[in-house]
Backbone as CSV, one residue per row, in Angstrom:
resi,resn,N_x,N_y,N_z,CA_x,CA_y,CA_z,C_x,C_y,C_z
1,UNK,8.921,113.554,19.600,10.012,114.508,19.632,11.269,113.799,20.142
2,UNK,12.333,113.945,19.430,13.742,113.354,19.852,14.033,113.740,21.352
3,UNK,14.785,112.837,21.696,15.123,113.414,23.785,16.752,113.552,23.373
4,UNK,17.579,114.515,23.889,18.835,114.848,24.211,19.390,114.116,25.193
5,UNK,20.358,113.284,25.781,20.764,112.813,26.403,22.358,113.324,26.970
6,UNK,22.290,113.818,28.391,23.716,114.314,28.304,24.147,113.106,29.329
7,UNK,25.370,112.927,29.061,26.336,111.976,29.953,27.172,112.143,30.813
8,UNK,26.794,113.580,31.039,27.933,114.582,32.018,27.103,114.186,33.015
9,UNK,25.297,114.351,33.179,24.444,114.974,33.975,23.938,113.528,34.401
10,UNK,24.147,112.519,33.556,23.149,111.623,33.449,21.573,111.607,33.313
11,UNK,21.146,112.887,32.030,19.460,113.743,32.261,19.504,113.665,30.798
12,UNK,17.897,113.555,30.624,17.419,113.456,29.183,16.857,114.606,29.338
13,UNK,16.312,115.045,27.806,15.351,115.884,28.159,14.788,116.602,26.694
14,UNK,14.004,117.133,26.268,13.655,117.823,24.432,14.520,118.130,24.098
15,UNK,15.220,118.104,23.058,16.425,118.438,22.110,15.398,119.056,21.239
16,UNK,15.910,120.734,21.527,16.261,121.496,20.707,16.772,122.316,21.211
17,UNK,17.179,123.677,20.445,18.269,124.708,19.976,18.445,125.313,21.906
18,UNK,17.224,125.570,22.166,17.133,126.516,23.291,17.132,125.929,24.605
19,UNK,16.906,124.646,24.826,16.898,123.424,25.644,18.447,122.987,25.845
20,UNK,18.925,123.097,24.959,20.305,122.383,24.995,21.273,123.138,25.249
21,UNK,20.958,124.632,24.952,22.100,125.729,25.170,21.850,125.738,26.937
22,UNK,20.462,126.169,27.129,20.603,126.115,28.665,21.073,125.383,29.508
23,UNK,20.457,124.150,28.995,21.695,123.066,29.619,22.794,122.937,29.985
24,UNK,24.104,123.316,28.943,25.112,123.422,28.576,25.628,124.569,29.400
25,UNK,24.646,125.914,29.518,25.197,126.670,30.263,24.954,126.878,31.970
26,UNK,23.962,125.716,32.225,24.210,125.351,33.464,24.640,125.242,34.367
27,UNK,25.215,125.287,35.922,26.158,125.528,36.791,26.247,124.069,36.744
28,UNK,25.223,123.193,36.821,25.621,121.507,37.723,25.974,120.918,36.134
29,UNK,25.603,121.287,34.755,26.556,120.625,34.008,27.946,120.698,33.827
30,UNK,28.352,122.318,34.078,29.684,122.584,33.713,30.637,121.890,34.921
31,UNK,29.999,122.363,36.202,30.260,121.333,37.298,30.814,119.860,36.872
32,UNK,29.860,119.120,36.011,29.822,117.612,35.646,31.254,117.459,34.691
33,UNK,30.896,118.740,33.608,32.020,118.169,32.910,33.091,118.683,33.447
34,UNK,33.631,119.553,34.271,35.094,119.685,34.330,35.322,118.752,35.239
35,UNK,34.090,117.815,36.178,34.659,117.373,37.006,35.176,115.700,36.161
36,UNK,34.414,115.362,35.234,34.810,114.427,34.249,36.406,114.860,33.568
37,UNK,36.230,115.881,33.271,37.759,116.024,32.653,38.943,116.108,33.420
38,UNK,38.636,116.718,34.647,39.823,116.331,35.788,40.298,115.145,35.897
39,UNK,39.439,113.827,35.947,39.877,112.707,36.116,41.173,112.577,34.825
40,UNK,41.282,113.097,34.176,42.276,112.946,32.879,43.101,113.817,32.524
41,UNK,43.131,114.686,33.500,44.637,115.789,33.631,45.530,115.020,34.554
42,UNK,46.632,115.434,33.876,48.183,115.022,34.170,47.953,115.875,35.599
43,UNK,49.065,115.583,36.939,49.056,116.259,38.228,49.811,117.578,37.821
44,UNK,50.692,117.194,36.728,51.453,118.242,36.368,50.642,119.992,35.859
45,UNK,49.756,119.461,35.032,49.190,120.311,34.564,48.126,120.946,35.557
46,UNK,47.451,120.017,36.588,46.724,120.629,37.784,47.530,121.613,38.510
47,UNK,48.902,121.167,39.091,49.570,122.227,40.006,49.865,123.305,39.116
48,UNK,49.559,123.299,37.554,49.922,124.921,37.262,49.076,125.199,37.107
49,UNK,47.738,124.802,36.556,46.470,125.599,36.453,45.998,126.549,37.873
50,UNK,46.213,125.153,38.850,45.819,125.850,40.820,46.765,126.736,40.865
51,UNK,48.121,126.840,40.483,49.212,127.459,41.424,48.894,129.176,40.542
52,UNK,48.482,128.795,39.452,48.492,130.686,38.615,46.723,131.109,38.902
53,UNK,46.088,130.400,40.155,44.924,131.231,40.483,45.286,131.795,41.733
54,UNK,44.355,132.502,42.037,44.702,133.250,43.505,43.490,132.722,44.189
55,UNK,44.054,132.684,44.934,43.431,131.492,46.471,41.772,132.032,46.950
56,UNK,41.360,131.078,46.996,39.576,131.331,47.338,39.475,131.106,48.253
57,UNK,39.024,133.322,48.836,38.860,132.809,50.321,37.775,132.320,50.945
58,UNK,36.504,132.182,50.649,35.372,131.591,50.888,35.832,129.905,51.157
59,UNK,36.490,128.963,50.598,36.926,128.271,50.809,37.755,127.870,51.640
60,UNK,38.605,128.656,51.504,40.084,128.462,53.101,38.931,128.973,54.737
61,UNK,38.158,129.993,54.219,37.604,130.508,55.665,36.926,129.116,56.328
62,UNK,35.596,129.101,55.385,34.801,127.635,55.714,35.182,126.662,55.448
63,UNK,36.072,125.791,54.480,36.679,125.350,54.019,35.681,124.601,53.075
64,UNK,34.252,125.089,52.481,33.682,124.896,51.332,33.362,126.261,50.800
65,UNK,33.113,126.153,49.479,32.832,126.269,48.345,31.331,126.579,47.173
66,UNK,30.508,127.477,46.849,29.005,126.523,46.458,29.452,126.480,45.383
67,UNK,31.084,127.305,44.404,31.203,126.914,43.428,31.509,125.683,42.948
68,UNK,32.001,124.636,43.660,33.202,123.882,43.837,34.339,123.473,42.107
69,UNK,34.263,122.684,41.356,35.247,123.031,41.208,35.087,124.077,40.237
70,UNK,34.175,124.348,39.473,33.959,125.362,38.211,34.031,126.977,38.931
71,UNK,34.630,126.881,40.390,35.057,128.135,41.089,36.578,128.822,39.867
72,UNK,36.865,130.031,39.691,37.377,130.394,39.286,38.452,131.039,40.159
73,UNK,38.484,130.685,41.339,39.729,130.616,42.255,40.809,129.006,42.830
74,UNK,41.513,129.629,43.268,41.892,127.819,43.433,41.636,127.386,44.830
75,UNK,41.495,126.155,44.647,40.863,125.419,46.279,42.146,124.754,46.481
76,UNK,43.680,124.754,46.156,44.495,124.003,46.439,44.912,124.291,47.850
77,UNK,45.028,122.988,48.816,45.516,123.397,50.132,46.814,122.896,50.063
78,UNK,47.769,122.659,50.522,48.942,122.615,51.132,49.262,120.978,51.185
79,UNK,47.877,120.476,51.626,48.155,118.565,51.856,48.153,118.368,50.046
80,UNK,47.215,118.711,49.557,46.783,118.380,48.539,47.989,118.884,47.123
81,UNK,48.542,119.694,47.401,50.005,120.269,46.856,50.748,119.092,46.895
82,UNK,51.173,118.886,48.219,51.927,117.647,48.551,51.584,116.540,47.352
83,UNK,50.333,116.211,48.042,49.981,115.139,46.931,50.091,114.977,45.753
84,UNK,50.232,116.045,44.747,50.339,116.064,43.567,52.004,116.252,43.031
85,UNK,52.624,117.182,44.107,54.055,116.698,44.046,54.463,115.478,44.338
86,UNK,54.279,114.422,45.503,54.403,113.443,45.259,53.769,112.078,44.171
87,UNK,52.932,112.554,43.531,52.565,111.726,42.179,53.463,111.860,40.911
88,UNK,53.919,113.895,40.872,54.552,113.815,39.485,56.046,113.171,39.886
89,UNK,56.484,113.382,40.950,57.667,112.285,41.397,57.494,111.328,41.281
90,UNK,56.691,110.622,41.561,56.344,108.733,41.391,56.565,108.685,39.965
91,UNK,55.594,109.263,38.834,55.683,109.239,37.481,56.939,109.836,36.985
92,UNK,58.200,110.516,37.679,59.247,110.593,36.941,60.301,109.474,37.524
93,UNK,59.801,108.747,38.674,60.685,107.758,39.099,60.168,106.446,38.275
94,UNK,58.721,106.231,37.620,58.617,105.151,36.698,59.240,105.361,35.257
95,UNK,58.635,106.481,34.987,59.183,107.107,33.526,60.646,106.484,33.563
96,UNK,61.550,106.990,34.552,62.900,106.512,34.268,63.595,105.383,34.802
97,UNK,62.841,104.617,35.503,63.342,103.262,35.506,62.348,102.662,34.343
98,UNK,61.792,102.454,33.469,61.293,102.290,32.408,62.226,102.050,31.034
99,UNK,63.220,103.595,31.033,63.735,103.456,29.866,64.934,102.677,30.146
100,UNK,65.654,102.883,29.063,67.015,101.461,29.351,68.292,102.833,29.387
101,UNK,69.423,102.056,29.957,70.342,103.209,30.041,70.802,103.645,28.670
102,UNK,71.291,104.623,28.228,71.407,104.845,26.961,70.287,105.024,25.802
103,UNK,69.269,104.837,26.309,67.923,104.629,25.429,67.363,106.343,25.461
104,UNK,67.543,107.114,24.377,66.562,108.182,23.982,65.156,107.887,24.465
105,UNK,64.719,109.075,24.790,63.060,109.421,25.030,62.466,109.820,23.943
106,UNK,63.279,110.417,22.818,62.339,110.723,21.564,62.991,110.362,20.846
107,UNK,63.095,108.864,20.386,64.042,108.261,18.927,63.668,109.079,17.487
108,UNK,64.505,108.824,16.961,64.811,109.128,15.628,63.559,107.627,14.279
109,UNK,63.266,108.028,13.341,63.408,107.386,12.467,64.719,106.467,11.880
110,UNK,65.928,107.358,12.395,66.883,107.172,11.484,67.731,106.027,12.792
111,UNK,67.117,106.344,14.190,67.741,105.781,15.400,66.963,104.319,15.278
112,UNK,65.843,104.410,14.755,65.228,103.372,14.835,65.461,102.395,13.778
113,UNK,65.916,102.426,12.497,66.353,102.024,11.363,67.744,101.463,12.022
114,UNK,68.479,102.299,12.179,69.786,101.405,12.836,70.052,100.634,13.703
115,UNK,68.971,100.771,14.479,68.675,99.581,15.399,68.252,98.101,15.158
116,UNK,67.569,98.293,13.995,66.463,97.449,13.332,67.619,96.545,11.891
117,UNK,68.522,97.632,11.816,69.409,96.980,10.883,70.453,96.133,11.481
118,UNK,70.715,96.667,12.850,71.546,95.873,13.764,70.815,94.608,13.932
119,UNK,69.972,94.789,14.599,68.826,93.718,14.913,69.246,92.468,13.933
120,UNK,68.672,92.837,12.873,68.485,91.766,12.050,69.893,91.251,11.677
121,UNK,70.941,92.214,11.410,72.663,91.040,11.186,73.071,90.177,12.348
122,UNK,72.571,91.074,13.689,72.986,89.598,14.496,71.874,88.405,14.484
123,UNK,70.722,88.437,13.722,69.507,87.344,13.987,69.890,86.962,12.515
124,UNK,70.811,87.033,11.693,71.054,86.168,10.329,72.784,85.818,10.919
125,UNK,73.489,86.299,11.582,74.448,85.675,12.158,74.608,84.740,13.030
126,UNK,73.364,85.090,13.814,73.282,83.780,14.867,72.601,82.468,14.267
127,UNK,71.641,82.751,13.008,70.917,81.557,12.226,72.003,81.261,11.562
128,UNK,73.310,82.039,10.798,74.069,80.871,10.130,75.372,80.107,11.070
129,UNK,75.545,80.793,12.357,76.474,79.954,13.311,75.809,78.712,13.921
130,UNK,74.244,78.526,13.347,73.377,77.776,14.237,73.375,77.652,15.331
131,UNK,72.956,78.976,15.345,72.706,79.667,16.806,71.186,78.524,17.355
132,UNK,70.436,78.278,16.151,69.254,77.347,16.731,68.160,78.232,17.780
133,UNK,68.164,79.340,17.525,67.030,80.672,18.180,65.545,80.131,16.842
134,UNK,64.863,79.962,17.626,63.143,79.973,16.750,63.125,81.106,16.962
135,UNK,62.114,81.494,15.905,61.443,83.016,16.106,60.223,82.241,16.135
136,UNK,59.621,83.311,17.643,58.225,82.861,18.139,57.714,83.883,17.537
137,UNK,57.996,84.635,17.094,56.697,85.971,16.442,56.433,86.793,17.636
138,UNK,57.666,87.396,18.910,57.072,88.096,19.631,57.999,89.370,19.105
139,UNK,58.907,89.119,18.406,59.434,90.401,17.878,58.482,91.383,17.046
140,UNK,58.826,92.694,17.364,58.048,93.337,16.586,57.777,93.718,15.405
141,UNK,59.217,92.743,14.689,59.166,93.167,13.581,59.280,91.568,12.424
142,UNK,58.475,90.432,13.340,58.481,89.193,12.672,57.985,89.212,11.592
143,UNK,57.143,89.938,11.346,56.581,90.251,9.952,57.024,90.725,8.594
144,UNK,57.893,91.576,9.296,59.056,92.383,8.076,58.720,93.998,8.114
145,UNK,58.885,94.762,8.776,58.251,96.187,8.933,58.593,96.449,6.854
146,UNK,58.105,96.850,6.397,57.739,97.213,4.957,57.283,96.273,4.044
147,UNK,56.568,95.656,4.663,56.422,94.159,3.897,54.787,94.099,4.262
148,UNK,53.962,93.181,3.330,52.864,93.338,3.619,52.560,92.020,4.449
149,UNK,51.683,92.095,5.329,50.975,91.177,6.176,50.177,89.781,4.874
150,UNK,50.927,88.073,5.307,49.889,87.470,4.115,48.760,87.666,4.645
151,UNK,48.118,88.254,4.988,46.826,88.202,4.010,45.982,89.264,3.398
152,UNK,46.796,90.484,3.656,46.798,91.113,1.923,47.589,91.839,1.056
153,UNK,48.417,90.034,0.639,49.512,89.941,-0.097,48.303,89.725,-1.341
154,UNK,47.459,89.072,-1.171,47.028,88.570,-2.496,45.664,89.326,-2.759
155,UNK,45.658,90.804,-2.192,44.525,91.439,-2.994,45.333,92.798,-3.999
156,UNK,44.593,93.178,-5.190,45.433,93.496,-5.722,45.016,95.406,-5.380
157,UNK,45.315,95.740,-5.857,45.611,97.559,-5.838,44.682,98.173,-4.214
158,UNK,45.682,97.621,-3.540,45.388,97.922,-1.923,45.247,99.541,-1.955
159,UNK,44.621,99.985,-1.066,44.534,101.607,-1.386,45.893,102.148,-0.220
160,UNK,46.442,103.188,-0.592,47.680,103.497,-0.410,47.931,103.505,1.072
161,UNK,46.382,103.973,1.898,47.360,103.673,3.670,47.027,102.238,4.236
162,UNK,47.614,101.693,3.007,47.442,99.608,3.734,48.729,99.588,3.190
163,UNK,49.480,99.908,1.898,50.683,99.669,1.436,51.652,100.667,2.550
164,UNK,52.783,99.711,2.620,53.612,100.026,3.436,54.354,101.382,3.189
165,UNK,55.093,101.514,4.093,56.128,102.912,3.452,57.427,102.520,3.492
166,UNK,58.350,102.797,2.487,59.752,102.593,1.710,60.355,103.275,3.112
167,UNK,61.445,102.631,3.326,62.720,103.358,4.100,63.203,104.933,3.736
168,UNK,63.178,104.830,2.506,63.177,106.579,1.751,62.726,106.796,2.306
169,UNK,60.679,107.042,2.068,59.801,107.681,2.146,60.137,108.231,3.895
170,UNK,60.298,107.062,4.804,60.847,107.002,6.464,61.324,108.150,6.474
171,UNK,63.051,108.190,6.009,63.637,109.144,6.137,63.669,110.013,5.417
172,UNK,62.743,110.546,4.581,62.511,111.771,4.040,61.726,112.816,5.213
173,UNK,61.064,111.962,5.871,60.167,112.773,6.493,60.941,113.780,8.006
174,UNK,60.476,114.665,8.224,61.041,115.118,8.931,60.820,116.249,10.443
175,UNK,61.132,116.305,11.407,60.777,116.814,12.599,59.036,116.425,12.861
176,UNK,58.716,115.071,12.711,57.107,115.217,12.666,57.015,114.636,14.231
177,UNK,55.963,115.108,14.768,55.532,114.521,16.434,53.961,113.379,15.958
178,UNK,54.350,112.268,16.604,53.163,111.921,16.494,52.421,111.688,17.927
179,UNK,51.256,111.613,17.881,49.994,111.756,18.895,49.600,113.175,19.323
C-alpha cells in the first residue's frame, strides 16, 4: 500500500481518501502549516491580519495559548508590534536607498526602451570617438535584447516562446503586471 508523506508534520502514514482528510484536518497539521507559511509573510501583511483580530484573552491573562498560532484571536503584544514596525521601516529605508534618484518603481516598457536607446548612442559614440571601453558582457543587454542567443541561431523553426519579441509587439502590450 502507498504511504502519504506530509512535510508540514514530518509523518508518513496509508494514503487514502479518509486518512488524508483527517490529517489535513488536524489541529498539529494546520498548526504546521500556517506556522510554515508565516515564515513567508511580509511584516506588513502580519500587522494587518493581528491588528483586524480582537485580542485573545486566554493569552494576555496566562500569556499562553493551547491554540497557538491557528488561534483565531490575535496574540500580538505591544513588544512584538514594535518589532514588526521596526522591520517594515528597515525594508522601506532599503527599498529606497536601493533605487537611484529619479528612477521609477514601476518602469514603463516604453521607459525602458528609451533608456536602452539612450544606452546604446552613447556606447556607439564613445566606440567611434575611441572611447576604447571593451564590452565585458556584464551589460544586460550584450546580447542584443531581440536578437537570438548563438546558439539557437542555427536551429531552424524555434517554437514561438524561444523567438524573441519585436519592439511593436513590446509596446503594443499594455497595463500588464508581471509576477
Amino acid at each position: 500500500m502507498k504511504r502519504y508523506y506530509c512535510d508540514y508534520c514530518d509523518k508518513s502514514f496509508p494514503d487514502n481518501k479518509q486518512n488524508r482528510r483527517k490529517h489535513m484536518k488536524g489541529g498539529q497539521h494546520q498548526s504546521n502549516e500556517k506556522l510554515h507559511y508565516l515564515n513567508f509573510k511580509a511584516p506588513e501583511e502580519i500587522l494587518e491580519e493581528e491588528s483586524t483580530k480582537t485580542p485573545c484573552q486566554r493569552f494576555y491573562r496566562t500569556g499562553e495559548c493551547s491554540f497557538g498560532v491557528i488561534c483565531r484571536f490575535s496574540h500580538l503584544t505591544t513588544q512584538r508590534r514594535h518589532e514588526l514596525l521596526n522591520e517594515i521601516e528597515e525594508r522601506k529605508h532599503i527599498e529606497a536607498s536601493q533605487t537611484k534618484p529619479g528612477e521609477k518603481t514601476n518602469p514603463t516598457v516604453e521607459d525602458w526602451l528609451e533608456s536602452r536607446t539612450k544606452r546604446r548612442r552613447t556606447e556607439k559614440e564613445t566606440s567611434q570617438t575611441g572611447g576604447g571601453e571593451v564590452d565585458d558582457g556584464s551589460s544586460d543587454d550584450s546580447m542584443g535584447v531581440g536578437s537570438l542567443p548563438p546558439v539557437l541561431r542555427g536551429i531552424p523553426d524555434l517554437p514561438p516562446s524561444l523567438l524573441p519579441p519585436s519592439v511593436e509587439s513590446l509596446l503594443r502590450i499594455k497595463d500588464v503586471e508581471w509576477g
